[in-house]
C-alpha positions as CSV (number, residue, x, y, z in Angstrom):
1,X,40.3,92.9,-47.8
2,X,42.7,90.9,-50.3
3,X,41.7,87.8,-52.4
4,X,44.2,85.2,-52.8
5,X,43.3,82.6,-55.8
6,X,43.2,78.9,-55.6
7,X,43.8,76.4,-58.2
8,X,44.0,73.0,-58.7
9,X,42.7,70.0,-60.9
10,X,39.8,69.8,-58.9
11,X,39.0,73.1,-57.0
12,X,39.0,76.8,-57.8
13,X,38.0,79.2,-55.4
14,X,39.1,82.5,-53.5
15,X,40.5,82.8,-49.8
16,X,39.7,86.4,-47.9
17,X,41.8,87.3,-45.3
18,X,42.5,90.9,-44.0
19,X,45.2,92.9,-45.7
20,X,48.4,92.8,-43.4
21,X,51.4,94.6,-45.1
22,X,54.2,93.4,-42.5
23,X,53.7,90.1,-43.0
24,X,54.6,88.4,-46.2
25,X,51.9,85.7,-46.9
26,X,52.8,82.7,-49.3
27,X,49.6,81.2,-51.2
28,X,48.2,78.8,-49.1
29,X,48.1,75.3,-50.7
30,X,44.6,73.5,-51.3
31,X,45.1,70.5,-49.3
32,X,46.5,73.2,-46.2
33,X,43.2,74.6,-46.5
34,X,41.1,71.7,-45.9
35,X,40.8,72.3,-42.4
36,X,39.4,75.1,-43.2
37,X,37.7,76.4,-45.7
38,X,33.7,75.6,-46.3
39,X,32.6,73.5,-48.8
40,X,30.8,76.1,-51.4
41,X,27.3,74.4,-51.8
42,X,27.6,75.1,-47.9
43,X,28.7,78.7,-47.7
44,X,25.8,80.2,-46.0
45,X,24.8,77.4,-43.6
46,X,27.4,77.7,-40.9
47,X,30.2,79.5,-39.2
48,X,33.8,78.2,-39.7
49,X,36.5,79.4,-38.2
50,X,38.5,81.7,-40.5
51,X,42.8,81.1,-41.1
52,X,44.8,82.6,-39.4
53,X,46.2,86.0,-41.4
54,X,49.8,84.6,-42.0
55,X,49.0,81.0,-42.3
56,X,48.8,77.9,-41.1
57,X,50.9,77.4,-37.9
58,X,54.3,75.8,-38.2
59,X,53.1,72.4,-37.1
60,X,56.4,70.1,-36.7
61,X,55.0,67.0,-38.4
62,X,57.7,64.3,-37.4
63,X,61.1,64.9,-35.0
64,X,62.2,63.4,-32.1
65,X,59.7,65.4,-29.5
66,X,56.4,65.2,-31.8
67,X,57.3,61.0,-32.5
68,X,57.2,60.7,-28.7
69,X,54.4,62.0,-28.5
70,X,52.7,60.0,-30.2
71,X,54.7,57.0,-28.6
72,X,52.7,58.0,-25.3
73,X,49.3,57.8,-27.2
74,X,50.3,53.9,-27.9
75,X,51.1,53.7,-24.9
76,X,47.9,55.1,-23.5
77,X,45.9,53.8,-26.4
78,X,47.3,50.6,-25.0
79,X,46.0,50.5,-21.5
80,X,42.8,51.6,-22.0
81,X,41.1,50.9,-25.7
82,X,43.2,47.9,-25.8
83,X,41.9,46.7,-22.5
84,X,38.5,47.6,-23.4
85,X,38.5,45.4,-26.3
86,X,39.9,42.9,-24.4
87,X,36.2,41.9,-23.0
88,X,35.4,39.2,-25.3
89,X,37.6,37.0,-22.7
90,X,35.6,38.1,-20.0
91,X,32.1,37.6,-21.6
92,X,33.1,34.2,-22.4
93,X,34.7,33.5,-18.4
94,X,31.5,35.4,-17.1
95,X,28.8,33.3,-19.3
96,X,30.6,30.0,-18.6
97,X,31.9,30.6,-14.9
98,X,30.8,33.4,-12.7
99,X,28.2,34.2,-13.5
100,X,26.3,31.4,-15.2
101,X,22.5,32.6,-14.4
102,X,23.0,35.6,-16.4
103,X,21.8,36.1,-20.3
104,X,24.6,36.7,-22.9
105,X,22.5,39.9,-23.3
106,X,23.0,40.8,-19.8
107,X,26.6,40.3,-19.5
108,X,27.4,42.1,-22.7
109,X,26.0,45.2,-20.9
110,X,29.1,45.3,-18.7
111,X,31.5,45.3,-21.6
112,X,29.4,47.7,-23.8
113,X,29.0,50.1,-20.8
114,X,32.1,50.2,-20.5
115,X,32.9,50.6,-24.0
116,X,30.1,52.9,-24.4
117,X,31.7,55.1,-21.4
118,X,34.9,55.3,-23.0
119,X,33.6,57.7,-25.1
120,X,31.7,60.2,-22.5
121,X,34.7,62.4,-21.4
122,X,36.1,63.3,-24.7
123,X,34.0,66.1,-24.5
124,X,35.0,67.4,-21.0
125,X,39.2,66.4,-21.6
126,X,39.1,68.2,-25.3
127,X,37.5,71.3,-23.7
128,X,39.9,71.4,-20.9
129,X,42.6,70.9,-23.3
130,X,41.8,73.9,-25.2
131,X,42.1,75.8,-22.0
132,X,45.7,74.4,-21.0
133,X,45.0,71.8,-18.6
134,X,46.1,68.7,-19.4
135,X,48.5,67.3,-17.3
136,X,47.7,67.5,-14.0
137,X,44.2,66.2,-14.7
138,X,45.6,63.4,-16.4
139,X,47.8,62.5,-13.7
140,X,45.1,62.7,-11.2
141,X,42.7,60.5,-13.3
142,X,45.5,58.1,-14.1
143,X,45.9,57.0,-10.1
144,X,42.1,56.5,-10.0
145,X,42.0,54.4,-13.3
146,X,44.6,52.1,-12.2
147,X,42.5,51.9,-8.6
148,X,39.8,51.1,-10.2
149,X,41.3,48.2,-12.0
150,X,42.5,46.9,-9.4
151,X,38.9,46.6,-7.6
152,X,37.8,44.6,-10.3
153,X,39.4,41.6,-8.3
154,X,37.2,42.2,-5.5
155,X,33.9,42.4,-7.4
156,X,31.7,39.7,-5.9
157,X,28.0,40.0,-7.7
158,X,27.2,41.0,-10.8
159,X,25.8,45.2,-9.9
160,X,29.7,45.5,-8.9
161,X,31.1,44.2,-11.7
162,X,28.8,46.6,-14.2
163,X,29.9,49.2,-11.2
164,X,33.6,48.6,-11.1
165,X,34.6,47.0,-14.8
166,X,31.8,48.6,-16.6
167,X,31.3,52.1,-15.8
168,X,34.3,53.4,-13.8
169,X,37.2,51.7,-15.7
170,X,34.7,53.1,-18.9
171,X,34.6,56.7,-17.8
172,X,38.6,56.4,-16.2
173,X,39.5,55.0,-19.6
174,X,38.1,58.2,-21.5
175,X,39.5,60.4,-19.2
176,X,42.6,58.9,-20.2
177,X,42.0,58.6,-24.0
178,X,39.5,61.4,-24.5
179,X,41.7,64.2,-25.7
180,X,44.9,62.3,-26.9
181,X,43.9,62.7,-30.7
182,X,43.7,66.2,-30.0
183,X,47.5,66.0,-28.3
184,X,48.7,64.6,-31.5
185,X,46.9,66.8,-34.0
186,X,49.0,69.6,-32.4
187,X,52.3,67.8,-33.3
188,X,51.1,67.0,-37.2
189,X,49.6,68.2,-40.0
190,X,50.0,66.8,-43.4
191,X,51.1,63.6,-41.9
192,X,48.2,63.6,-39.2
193,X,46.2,60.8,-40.4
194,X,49.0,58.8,-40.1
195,X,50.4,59.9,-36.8
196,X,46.2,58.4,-35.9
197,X,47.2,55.5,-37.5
198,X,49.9,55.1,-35.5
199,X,48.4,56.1,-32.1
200,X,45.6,53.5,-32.8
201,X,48.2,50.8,-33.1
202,X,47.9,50.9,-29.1
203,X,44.7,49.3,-28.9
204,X,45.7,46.6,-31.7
205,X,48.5,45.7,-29.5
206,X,46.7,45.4,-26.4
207,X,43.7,44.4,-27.7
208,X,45.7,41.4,-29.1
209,X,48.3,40.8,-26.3
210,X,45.9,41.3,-23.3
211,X,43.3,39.3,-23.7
212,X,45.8,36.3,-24.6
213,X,47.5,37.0,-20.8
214,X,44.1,37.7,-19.1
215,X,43.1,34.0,-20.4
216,X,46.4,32.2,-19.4
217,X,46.3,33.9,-16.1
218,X,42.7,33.0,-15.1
219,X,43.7,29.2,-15.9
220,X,47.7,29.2,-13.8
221,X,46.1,32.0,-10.9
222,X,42.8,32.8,-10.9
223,X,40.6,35.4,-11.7
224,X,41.3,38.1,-8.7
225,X,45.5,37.2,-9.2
226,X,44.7,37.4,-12.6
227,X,43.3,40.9,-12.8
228,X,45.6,42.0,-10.0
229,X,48.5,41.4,-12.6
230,X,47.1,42.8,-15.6
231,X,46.4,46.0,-13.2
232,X,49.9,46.7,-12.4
233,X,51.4,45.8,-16.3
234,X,48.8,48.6,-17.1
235,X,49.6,51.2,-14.3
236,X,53.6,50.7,-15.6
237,X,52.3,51.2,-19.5
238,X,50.0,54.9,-18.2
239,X,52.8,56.0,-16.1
240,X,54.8,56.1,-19.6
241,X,52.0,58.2,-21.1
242,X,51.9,60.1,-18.6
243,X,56.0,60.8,-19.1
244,X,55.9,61.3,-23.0
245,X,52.4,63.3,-23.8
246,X,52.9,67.3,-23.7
247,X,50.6,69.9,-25.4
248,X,52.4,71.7,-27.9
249,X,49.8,74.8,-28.9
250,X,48.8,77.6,-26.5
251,X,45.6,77.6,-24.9
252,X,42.4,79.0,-26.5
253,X,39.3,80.3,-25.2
254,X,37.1,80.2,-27.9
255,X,33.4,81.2,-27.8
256,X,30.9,78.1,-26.9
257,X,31.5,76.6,-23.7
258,X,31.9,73.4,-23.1
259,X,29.5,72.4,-25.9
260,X,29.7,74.6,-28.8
261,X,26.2,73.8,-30.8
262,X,27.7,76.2,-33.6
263,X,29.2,73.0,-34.9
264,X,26.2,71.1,-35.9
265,X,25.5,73.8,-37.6
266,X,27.9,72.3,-40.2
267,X,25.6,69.3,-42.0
268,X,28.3,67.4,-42.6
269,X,29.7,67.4,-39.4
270,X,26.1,66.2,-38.0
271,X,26.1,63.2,-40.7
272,X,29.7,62.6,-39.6
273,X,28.5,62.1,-35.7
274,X,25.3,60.5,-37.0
275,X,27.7,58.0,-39.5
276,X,30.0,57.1,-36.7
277,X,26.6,56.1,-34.5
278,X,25.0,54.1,-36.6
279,X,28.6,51.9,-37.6
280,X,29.3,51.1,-33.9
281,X,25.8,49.6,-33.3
282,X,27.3,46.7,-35.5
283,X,31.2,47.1,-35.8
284,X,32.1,45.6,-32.7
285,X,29.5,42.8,-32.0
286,X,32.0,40.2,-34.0
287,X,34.7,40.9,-31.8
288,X,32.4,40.6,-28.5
289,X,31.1,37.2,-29.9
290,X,33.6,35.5,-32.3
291,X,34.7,33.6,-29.1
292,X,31.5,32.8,-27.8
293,X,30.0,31.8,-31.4
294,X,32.9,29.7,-32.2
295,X,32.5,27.7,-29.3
296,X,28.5,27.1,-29.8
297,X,29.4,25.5,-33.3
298,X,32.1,23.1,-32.0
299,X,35.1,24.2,-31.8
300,X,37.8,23.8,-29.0
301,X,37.7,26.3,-26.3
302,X,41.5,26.5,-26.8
303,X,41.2,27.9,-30.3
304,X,38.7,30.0,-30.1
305,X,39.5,32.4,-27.4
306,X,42.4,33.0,-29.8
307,X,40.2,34.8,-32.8
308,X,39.9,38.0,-29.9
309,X,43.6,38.3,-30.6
310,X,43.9,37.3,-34.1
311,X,41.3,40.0,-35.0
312,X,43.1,42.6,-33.1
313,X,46.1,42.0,-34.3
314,X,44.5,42.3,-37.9
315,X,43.3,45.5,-36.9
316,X,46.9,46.5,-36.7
317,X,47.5,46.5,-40.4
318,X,44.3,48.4,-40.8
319,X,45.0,51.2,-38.5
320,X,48.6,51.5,-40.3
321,X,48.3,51.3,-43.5
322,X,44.5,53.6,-43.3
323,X,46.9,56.2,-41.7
324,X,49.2,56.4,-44.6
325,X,46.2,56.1,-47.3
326,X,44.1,58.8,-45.3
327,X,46.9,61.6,-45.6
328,X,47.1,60.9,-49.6
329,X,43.3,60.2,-50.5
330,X,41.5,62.0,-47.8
331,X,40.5,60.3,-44.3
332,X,36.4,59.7,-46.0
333,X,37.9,58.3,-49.0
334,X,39.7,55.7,-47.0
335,X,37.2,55.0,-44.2
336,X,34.3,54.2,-46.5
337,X,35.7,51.2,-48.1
338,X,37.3,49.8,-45.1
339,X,34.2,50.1,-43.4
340,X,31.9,48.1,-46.3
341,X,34.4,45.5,-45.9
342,X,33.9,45.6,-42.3
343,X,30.4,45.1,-42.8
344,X,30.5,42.7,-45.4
345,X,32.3,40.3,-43.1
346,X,29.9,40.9,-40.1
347,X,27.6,39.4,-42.6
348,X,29.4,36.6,-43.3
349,X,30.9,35.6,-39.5
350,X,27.9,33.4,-38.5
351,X,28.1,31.1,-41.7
352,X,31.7,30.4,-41.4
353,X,32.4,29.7,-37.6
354,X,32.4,26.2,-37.5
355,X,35.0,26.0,-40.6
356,X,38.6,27.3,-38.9
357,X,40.4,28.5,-41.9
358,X,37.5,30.5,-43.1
359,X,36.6,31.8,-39.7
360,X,40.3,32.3,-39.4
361,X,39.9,34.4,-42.6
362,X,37.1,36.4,-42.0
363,X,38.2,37.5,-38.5
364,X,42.0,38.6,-40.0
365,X,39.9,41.3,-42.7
366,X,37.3,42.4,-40.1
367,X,39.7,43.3,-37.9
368,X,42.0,45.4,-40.7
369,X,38.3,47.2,-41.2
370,X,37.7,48.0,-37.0
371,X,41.1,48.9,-36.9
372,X,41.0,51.3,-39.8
373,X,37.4,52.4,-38.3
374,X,39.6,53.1,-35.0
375,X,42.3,54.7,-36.5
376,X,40.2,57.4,-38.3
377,X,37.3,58.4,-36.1
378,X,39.0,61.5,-35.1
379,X,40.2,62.7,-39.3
380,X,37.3,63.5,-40.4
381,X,35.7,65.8,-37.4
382,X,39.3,67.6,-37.1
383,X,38.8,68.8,-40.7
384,X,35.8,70.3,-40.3
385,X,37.0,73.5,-38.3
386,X,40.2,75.1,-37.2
387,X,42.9,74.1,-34.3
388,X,41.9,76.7,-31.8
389,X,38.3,74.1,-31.3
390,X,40.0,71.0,-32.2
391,X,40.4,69.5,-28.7
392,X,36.3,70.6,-28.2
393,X,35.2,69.4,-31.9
394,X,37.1,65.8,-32.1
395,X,35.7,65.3,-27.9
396,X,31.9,66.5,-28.7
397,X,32.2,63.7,-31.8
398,X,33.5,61.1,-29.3
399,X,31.0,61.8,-26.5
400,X,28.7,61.3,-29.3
401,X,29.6,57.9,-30.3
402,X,28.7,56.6,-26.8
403,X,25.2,56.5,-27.8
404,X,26.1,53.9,-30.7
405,X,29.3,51.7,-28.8
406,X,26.9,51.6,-25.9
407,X,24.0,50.3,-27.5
408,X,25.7,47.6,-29.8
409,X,26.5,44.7,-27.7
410,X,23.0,44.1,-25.9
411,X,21.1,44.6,-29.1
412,X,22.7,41.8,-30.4
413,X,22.7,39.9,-27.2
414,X,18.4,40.3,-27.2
415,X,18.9,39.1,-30.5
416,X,20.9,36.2,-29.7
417,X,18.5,34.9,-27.1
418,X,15.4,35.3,-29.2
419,X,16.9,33.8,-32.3
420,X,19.0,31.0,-30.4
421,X,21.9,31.6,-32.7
422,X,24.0,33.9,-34.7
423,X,23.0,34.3,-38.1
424,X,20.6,36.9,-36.8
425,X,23.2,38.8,-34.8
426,X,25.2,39.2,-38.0
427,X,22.4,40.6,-40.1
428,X,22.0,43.1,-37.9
429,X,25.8,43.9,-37.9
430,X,26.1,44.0,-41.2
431,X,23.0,45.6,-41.6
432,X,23.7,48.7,-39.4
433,X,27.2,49.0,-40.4
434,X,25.9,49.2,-44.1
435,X,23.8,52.1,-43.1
436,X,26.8,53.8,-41.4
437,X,28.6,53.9,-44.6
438,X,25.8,55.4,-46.8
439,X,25.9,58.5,-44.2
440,X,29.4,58.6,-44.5
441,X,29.4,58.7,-48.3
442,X,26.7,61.5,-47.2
443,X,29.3,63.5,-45.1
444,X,32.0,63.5,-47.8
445,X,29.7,65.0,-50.0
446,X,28.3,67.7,-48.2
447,X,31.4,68.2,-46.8
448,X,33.2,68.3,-50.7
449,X,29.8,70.1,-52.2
450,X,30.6,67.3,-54.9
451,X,30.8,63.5,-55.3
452,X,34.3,63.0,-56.0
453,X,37.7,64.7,-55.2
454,X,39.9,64.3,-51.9
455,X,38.4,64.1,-48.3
């Protein structure tokens, strides 16, 4: 065996690697070795995946192949996250028009379901990325997405709807999305967080873009013309994706299975899944409700379905510039304070809805926080082990999160009928959000071994 030292302001350490003599290693840099390398307080506790005797790989971190890429995660980001988030439109058309005998608490099921399911197939779609099949499979799921979409115009009572819109467009949606991160994290390296930040600006778009054209359509054609339209836009914007995302690194067949337990083994990537749980609860309830809440305080229907897409085009700004602050601070380091401010304005959203320029305000910073909360879910559970698991890692994180994205929307819906209003609602956003960031300050120590320095 051979020790290589490293030094920096903030870390000293040795790196063991077995003695190669035909290969000329250079001394890996500190920041390379965050993948990698355990955190020291940590050393005994868990198995991490060793690097690789000569290196890191060459990972092409920008150029015209690994840009497009990522140009296919916007555009699949696009059709599915941002049409996910689109549902505040339809749990303000379902409340007022179809289905008027249902509880806000009910018909947020449909959209939380939904966004709850998008979650699920990360786990399956990163494992069978690891083992080189990706293509086909997305393909195949892509036709059956774009069906499914289209069957949400024929939905007539409210079990098809939570059927139809809720859990098949959910669960075709992750297919989709589940293992894209994982696509792109084999195109970059030091500029990864950014290539995420990027990637998430497909949701912002559509989130911001699509609900606007669902709402102008239900009003000139209807609601089945409506969603017939929006179907085929999307099945033109996944048949891009489909074109432009390629794996780049070989497959792997890494002990585990399909769940590999061995990584909860690492504490701070169990506080990392239990940190991104606890956020969602509350993160996303605003954005179901600003429309809703705006309205029940006085203000024009015509304004306020507006505040959907003001909020995720907000968000577009956070997942940008969180991207380029991630990859020089350290994804935690970023995500913490974008996330207080998140909850800090869940807090405040019930107080200020019947004012328009503060709730104007309000809804432009909570959405920079969502969409910086977006754009680095998958940073931080990437780090935490090496590129042969990443796909696997990053989709058992994701399935994860359903448990939290699922559970959100109707907890906040009971609490809206029991209170009668939203002050409540936002307590318990903020509340829950709040807690999410004390475990992620949690992670990024027992992830560091320290309180400060880069993660």
């Amino acid at each position: 065996m051979r020790t290589a030292p490293l030094q920096d302001s903030n870390f000293t350490g040795r790196l063991e690697a077995p003695c190669r003599k035909d290969v000329a290693e250079p001394t890996p840099s500190v920041d390379g070795l965050a993948y990698n390398l355990p955190p020291t307080p940590l050393a005994g506790s868990f198995d991490t995946e060793k690097l690789p005797p000569n290196g890191l790989p060459d990972f092409p971190d920008g150029g015209l192949r690994a840009w497009s890429v990522v140009i296919g995660a916007v555009f699949m980001s696009f059709s599915t996250f941002g049409w996910v988030n689109s549902f505040g439109v339809f749990q303000t058309y379902y409340q007022q028009n179809t289905f008027k005998d249902q509880s806000a608490s009910n018909i947020a099921w449909i959209g939380s379901i939904q966004y709850g399911l998008v979650f699920v197939p990360a786990l399956f779609t990163g494992r069978l990325l690891d083992l080189g099949y990706y293509n086909v499979p997305l393909a195949i799921n892509s036709l059956i997405y774009v069906a499914a979409l289209f069957l949400v115009a024929e939905c007539k009572t409210f079990l098809q709807v939570i059927l139809c819109q809720g859990v098949a467009t959910g669960l075709l949606a992750g297919m989709l999305f589940g293992s894209t991160p994982a696509i792109v994290s084999h195109w970059f390296f030091n500029k990864r967080s950014q290539a995420f930040g990027v990637l998430a600006m497909g949701s912002s778009i559509g989130g911001t873009v699509l609900p606007i054209a669902t709402q102008h359509l239900f009003a000139k054609v209807g609601f089945k013309w409506a969603i017939r339209i929006m179907a085929f836009i999307l099945a033109f914007v996944v048949l891009l994706g489909n074109l432009l995302l390629r794996p780049r690194l070989p497959p792997s067949n890494v002990k585990g299975g399909l769940f590999n337990w061995a990584a909860f083994k690492n504490p701070a990537f169990t506080f990392c899944v239990l940190a991104y749980n606890a956020t969602l609860l509350g993160l996303f309830v605003p954005l179901i409700y600003l429309d809703l809440s705006a309205q029940a305080s006085g203000l024009s229907p015509n304004f306020t379905f507006y505040l959907i897409a003001i909020a995720n085009c907000a968000s577009l700004f956070g997942r940008l510039s969180s991207g380029i602050l991630a990859d020089r601070y350290g994804p935690l380091n970023t995500l913490i304070p974008f996330t207080l401010i998140g909850g800090v304005m869940s807090f405040a959203w019930p107080f200020v809805t019947s004012h328009i320029v503060p709730l104007v305000i309000v809804t432009i910073v909570y959405g920079c926080a969502i969409g910086a909360f977006v754009s680095l879910i998958p940073s931080t559970p990437a780090r935490l082990g090496g590129m042969d698991d990443a796909g696997r890692r990053i989709g058992m994180a994701m399935t994860a999160m359903a448990f939290g994205s699922a559970g959100g929307p109707p907890i906040a819906g009971a609490i809206r009928t029991k209170s009668g209003g939203f002050e409540a609602v936002g307590l318990y956003s903020g509340g829950v959000i709040m807690i999410g960031c004390i475990l992620l300050a949690i992670t990024r120590h027992l992830a560091l071994g320290k309180w400060a320095g880069k993660f």
